[in-house]
C-alpha positions, 0 to 999 in steps of 0.5 A, a space after each residue: 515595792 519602792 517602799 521595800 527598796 527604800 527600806 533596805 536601802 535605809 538598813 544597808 545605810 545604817 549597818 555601814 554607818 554603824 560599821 564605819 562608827 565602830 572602826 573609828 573608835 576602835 582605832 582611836 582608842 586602842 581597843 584591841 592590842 592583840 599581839 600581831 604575828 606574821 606568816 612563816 613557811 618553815 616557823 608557820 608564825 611568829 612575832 611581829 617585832 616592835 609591838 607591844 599588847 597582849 594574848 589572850 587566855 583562858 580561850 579568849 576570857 581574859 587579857 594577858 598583862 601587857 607585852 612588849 616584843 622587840 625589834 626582832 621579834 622575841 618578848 623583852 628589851 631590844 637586842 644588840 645582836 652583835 656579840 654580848 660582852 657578858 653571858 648570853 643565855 637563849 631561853 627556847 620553847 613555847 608559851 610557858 618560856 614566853 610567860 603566857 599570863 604573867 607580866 615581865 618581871 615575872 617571867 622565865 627569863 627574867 627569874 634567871 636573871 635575877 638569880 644570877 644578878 651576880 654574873 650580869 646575864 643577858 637572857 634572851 626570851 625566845 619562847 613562841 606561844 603554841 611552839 613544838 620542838 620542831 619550831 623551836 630547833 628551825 629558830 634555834 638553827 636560824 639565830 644561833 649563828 647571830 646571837 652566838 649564845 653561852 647558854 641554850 635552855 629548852 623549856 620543854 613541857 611534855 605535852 609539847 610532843 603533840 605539836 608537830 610539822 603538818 602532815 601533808 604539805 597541801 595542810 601546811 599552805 592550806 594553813 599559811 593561806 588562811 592566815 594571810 587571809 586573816 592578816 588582810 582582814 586583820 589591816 582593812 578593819 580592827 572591828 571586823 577582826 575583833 568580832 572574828 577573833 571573837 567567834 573564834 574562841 567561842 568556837 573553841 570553848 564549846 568544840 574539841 578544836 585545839 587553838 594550836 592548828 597543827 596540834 594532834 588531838 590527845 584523844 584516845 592516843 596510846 602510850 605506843 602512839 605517844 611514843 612514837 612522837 617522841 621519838 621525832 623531837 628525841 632526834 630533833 632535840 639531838 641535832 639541838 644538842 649538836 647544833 650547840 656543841 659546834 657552836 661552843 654553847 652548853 645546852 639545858 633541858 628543862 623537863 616540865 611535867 604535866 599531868 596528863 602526860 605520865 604515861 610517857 614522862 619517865 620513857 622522856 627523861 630516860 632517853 633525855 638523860 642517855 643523851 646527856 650522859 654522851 655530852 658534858 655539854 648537855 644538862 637534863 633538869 628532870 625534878 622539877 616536880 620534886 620542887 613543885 611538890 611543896 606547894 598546892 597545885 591551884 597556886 602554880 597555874 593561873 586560874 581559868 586558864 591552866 598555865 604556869 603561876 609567877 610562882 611556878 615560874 620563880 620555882 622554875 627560874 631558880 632551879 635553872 639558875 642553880 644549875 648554869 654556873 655549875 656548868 658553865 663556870 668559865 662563862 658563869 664565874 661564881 
């Protein structure tokens, strides 16, 4: 009996020792730089600010290019939130206006700038992986006052309109409790959350679990259905769209097709376009397909993961900088 209690006493004493070691070199060497985010009640996350790292694609099998978020949460340079001197154009949406998988001088934001070199731009990244409409019109409300943009562009890919608010408001504090968790995890032990993370997108790879929580399953969804959630971001994007006329900002909307979504593509751009006929101050772009047409379909995603390509995103950027001096050429002067 002593000798099994002796035993165990010698495994338990191994496994912290092993625990301990673990943690140490994960902190000394900066194993893990996952980007850090932080509880909202009406966002449900967003970016810490002042960090940099990566996300992880592909469901966890490989790293992003590393990612630098800024003092207040959004991906690029540090932003002077009094009013710019030259143009402000405020890009919004999800992982493809943040430019998951490509480095800096690839994405969105960045293409724009390039492209309107001339003008001298500032283009505000505020594109939030796993965003749907509803995020990006609560973030659009809360900065649109303090960063007082010329320009709102809504990077808006259709398959966007699975993301909506939680059903029940007892899903929703169940959620944010259990990232609070995870964040308590998160700063007693980086080895522990590693492991965690780990598991987690090993459970996604081998389940119909979506990464994004409050991301209703496809399965079986109807046009009707599809539908129906479009008609709640169509009134979401509306208020968007007055929300920037009041403000004196011209607001864009970038429809990026997917595939897997043509049953509603056309409903989409048609309501999108009656909305835009009523405004001189809203701009459809709905040909993006036409211009991907040209090339092959592997070579606009990144492979293993499925999101847009630095060539997809250079095909993206310049038609959207083709069209902002056209409606804005008294902020954008040729």
């Amino acid at each position: 009996m002593k000798n099994w209690f002796k035993n165990a006493l010698v495994v338990v004493a191994t496994f912290l020792l092993c625990l301990i070691g673990a943690e140490v070199i994960m902190r000394l060497f900066s194993l893990d730089q996952t980007l850090r985010y932080v509880n909202d009640k009406e966002l449900y996350w967003t970016f810490q600010p002042n960090q940099y790292g990566y996300i992880w694609m592909g469901q966890g099998s490989f790293k992003s290019p590393d990612i630098r978020i800024n003092n207040v949460g959004f991906r690029g340079q540090d932003i002077d939130t009094s009013r710019a001197t030259t143009p402000r154009i405020l890009i919004l949406g999800d992982s493809y206006a943040f430019g998951a998988g490509v480095g800096e001088e690839e994405t969105l934001a960045t293409v724009i700038k390039k492209h309107l070199a001339a003008q001298q731009p500032e283009v505000i990244n505020a594109g939030v992986p796993g965003y749907g409409i509803f995020q990006t019109a609560v973030l659009l409300k809360r900065w649109i006052p303090i960063l007082r943009p010329d320009v709102v562009v809504l990077i808006f890919p259709i398959g966007d309109i699975l993301r909506q608010p939680f059903a029940t408001k007892q899903e929703e504090e169940q959620f944010l409790s259990q990232q609070e968790k995870r964040k308590k995890l998160r700063d007693i032990s980086k080895f522990l959350t590693f492991v965690y993370r780990k598991m987690y997108y090993l459970y996604l790879r081998h389940s119909q679990a979506k990464a994004v929580p409050n991301e209703k399953k496809q399965v079986n969804r109807g046009i009707k259905q599809l539908n129906d959630l479009w008609q709640k971001d169509l009134k979401r994007i509306r208020e968007m769209a007055i929300l920037c006329e009041r403000s004196g900002a011209h607001f864009l909307i970038l429809v990026w097709p997917q595939k897997q979504f043509a049953a509603v593509e056309q409903t989409i751009i048609e309501d999108l376009q009656s909305l835009a006929s009523v405004s001189n101050k809203i701009t459809v772009l709905s040909e993006l397909k036409s211009y991907f047409q040209p090339y092959p379909e592997e070579t606009l995603i990144i492979q293993g993961d499925g999101h847009p390509s630095p060539l997809a995103y250079q095909i993206a950027g310049r038609y959207i900088a083709e069209n902002i001096p056209q409606m804005r050429k008294d902020v954008l002067p040729q």
